[in-house]
Backbone as CSV, one residue per row, in Angstrom:
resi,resn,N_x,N_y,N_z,CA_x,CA_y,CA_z,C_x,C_y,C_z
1,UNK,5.594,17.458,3.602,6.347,18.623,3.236,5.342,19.698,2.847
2,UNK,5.975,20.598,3.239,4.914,22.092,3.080,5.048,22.883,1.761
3,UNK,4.645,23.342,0.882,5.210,24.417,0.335,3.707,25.359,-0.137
4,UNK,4.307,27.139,-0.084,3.478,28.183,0.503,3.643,28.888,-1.021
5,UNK,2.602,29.472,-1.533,2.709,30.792,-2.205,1.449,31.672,-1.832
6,UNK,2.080,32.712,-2.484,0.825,33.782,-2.352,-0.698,33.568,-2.970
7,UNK,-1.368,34.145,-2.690,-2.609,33.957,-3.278,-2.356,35.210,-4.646
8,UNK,-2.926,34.255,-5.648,-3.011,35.225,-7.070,-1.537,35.319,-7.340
9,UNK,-0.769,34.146,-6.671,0.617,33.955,-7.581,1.356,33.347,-8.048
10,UNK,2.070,33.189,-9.653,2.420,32.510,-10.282,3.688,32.406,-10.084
11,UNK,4.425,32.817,-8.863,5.851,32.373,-8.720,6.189,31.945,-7.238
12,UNK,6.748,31.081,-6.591,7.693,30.568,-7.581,7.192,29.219,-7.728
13,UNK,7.781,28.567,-8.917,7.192,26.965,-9.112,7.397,26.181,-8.077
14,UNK,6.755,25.494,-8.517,6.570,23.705,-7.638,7.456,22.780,-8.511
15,UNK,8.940,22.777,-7.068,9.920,21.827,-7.666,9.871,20.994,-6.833
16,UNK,9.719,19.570,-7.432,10.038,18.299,-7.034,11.073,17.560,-7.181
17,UNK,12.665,17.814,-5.658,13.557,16.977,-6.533,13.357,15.697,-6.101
18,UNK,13.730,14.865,-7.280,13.841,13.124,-7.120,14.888,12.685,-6.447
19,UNK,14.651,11.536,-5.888,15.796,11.114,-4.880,16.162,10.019,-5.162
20,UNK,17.480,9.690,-5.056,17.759,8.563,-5.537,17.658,7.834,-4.099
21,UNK,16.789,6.947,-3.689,16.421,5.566,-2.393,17.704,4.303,-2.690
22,UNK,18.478,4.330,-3.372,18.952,3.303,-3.804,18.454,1.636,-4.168
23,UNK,17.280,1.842,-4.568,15.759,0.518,-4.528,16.002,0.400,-5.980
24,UNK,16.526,1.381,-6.963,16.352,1.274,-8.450,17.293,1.747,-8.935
25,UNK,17.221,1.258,-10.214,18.791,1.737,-11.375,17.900,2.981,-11.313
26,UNK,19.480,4.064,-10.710,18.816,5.389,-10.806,18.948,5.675,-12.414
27,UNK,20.092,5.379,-12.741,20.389,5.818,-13.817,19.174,5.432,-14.848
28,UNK,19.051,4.166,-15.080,17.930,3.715,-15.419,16.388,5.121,-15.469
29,UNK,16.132,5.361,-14.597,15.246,6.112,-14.205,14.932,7.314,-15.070
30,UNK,16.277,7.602,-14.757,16.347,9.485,-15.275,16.193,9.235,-16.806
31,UNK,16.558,8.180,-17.487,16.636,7.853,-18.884,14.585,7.741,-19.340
32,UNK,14.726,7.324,-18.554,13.093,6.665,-18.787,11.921,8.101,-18.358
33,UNK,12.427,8.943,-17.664,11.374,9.965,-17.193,11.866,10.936,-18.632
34,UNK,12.741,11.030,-19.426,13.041,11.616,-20.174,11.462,11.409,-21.349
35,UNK,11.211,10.229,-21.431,10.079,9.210,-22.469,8.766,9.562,-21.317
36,UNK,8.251,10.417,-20.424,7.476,10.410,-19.725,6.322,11.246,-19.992
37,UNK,4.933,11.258,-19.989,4.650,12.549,-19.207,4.257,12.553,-17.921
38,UNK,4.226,13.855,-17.439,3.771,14.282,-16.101,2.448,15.298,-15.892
39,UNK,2.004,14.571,-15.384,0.645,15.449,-14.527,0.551,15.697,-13.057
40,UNK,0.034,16.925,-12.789,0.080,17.195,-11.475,-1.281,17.592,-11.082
41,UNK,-1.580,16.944,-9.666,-3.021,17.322,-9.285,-2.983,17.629,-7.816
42,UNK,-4.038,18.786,-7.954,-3.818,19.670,-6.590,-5.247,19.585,-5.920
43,UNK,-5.295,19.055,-4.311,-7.064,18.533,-4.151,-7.164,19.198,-2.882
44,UNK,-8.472,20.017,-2.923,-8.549,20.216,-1.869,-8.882,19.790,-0.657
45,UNK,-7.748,20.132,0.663,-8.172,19.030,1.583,-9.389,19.260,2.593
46,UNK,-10.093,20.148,2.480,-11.254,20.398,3.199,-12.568,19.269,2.329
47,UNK,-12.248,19.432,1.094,-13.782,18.946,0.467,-13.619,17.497,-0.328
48,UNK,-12.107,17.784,-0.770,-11.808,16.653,-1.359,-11.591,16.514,-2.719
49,UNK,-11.948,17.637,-3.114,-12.156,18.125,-4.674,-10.888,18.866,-5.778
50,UNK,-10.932,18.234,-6.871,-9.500,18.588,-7.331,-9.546,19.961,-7.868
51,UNK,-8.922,20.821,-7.309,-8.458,22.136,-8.011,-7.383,22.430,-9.134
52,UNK,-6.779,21.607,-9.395,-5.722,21.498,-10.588,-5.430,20.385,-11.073
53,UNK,-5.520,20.173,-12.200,-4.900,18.743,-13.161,-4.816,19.470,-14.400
54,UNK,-3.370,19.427,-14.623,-2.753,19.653,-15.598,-1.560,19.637,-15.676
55,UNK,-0.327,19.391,-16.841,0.799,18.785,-17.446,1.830,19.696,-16.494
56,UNK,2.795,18.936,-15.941,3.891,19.163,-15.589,5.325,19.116,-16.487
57,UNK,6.305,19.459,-16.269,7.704,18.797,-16.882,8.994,18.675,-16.312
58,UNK,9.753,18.364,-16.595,10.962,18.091,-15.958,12.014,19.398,-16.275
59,UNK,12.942,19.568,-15.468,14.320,20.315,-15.662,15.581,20.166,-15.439
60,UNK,16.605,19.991,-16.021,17.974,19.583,-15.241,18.128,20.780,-14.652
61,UNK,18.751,18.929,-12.890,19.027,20.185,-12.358,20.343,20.505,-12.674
62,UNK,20.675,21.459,-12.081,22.151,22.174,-11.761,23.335,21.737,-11.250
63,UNK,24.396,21.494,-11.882,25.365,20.358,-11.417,27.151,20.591,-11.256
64,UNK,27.641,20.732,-10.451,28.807,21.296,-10.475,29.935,19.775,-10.819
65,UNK,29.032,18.881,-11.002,29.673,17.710,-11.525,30.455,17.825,-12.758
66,UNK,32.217,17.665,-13.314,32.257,17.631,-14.802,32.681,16.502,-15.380
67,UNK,33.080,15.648,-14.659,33.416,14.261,-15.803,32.510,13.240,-15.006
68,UNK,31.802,12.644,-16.062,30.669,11.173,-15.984,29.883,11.432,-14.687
69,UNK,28.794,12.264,-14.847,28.033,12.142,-13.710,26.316,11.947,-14.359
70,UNK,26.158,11.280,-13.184,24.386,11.115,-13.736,23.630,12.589,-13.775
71,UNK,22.634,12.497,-14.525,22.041,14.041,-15.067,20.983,13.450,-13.849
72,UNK,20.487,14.330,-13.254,19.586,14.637,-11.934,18.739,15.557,-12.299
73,UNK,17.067,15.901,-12.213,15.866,16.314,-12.629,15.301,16.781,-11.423
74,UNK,14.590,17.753,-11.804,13.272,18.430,-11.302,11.842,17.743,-11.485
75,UNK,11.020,17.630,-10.796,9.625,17.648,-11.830,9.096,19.438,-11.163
76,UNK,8.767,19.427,-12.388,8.313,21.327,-12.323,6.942,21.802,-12.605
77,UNK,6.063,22.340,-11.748,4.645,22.666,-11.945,4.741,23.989,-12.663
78,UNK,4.452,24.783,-13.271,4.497,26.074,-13.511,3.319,26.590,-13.517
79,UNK,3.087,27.448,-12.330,1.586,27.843,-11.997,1.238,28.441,-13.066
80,UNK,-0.546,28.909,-13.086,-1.103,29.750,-13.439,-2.216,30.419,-12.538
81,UNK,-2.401,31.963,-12.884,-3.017,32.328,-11.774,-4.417,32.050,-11.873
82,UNK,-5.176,31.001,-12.329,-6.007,30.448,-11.792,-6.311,29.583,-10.611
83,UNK,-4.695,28.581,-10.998,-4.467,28.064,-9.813,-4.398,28.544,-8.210
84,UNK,-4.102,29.444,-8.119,-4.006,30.384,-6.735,-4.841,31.370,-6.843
85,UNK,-6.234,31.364,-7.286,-7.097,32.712,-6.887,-8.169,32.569,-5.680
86,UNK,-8.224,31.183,-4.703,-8.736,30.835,-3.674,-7.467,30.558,-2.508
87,UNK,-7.229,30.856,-1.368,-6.519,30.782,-0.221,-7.205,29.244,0.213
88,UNK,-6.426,28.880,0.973,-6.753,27.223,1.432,-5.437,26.158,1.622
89,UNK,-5.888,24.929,1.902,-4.529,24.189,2.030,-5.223,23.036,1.225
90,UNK,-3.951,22.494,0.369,-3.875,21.694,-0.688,-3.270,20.380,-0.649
91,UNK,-3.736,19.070,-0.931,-2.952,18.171,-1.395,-2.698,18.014,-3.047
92,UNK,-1.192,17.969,-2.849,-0.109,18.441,-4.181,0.243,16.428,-4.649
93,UNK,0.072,15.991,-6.066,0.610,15.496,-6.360,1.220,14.677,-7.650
94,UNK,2.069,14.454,-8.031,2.881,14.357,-9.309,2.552,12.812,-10.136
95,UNK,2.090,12.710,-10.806,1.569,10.870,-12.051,2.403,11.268,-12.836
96,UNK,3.528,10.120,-12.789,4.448,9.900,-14.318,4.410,8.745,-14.968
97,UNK,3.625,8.566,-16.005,3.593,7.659,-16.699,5.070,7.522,-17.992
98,UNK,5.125,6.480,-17.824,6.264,5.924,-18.716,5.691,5.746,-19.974
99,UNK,6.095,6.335,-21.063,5.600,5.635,-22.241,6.115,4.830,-23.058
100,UNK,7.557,3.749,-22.081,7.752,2.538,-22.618,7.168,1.542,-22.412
101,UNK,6.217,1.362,-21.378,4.882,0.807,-20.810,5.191,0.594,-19.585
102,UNK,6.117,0.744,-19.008,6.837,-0.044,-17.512,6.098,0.351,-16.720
103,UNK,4.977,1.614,-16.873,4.039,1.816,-15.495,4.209,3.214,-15.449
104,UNK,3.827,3.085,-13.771,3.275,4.432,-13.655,3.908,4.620,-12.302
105,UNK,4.599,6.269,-11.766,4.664,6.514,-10.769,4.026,7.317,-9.810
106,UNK,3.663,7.547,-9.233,2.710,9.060,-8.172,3.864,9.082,-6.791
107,UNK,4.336,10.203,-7.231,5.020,11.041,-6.364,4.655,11.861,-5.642
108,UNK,4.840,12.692,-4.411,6.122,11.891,-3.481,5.915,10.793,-2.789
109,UNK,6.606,10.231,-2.649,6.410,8.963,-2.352,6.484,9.076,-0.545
110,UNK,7.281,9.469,-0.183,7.938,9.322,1.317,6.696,10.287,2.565
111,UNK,6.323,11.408,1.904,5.797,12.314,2.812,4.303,12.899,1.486
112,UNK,3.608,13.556,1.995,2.484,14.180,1.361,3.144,15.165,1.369
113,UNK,2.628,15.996,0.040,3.064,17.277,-0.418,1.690,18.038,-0.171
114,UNK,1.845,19.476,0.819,0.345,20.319,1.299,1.287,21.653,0.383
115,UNK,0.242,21.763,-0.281,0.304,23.405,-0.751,-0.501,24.495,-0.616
116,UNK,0.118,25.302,0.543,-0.801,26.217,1.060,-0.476,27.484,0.741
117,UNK,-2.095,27.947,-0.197,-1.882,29.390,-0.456,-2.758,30.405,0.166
118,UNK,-1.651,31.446,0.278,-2.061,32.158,2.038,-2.427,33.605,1.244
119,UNK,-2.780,34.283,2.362,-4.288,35.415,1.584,-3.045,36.533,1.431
């Protein structure tokens, strides 16, 4: 999966929605990323070298659901314009550690996330 911003810009964020695979108590999940943190690291794919590591967080998402529905999340980067003051293409990716000890996840799981910021 692709996603593009400008060079020297802090909008718009890097949203990651989670998917429910049906492999795990989703519900389970969303409870437990609540007890999480998140880090996100951005590497460059020419050299190999990490251009960003630093704390991510979550957001509910938006839900037109109103009686008993599972609460559904973002993971959310919120740039800074350090992050985007070089043009290039990026590998993007999300470490959520659990801090009930159950482990650790690195997201996305299904596809590589390239973040390319264009001049």
């Amino acid at each position: 999966m692709d996603f593009f911003i400008n060079k020297k810009s802090t909008l718009p964020n890097l949203k990651l929605e989670l998917v429910n695979d049906g492999r795990n108590d989703f519900r389970n999940f969303h409870d437990k990323i609540q007890n999480a943190t998140i880090n996100f690291t951005m590497t460059d794919v020419t050299n190999n070298s990490k251009k960003v590591c630093s704390d991510a967080t979550i957001e509910l998402k938006p839900s037109e659901c109103v009686l008993d529905c599972d609460p559904e999340y973002y993971i959310v980067y919120n740039w800074v314009a350090r992050d985007t003051k070089k043009s290039g293409r990026y590998m993007g990716q999300f470490t959520i550690t659990f801090l009930d000890g159950s482990g650790t996840l690195i997201t996305p799981t299904r596809e590589e996330l390239f973040i390319n910021i264009l001049d």
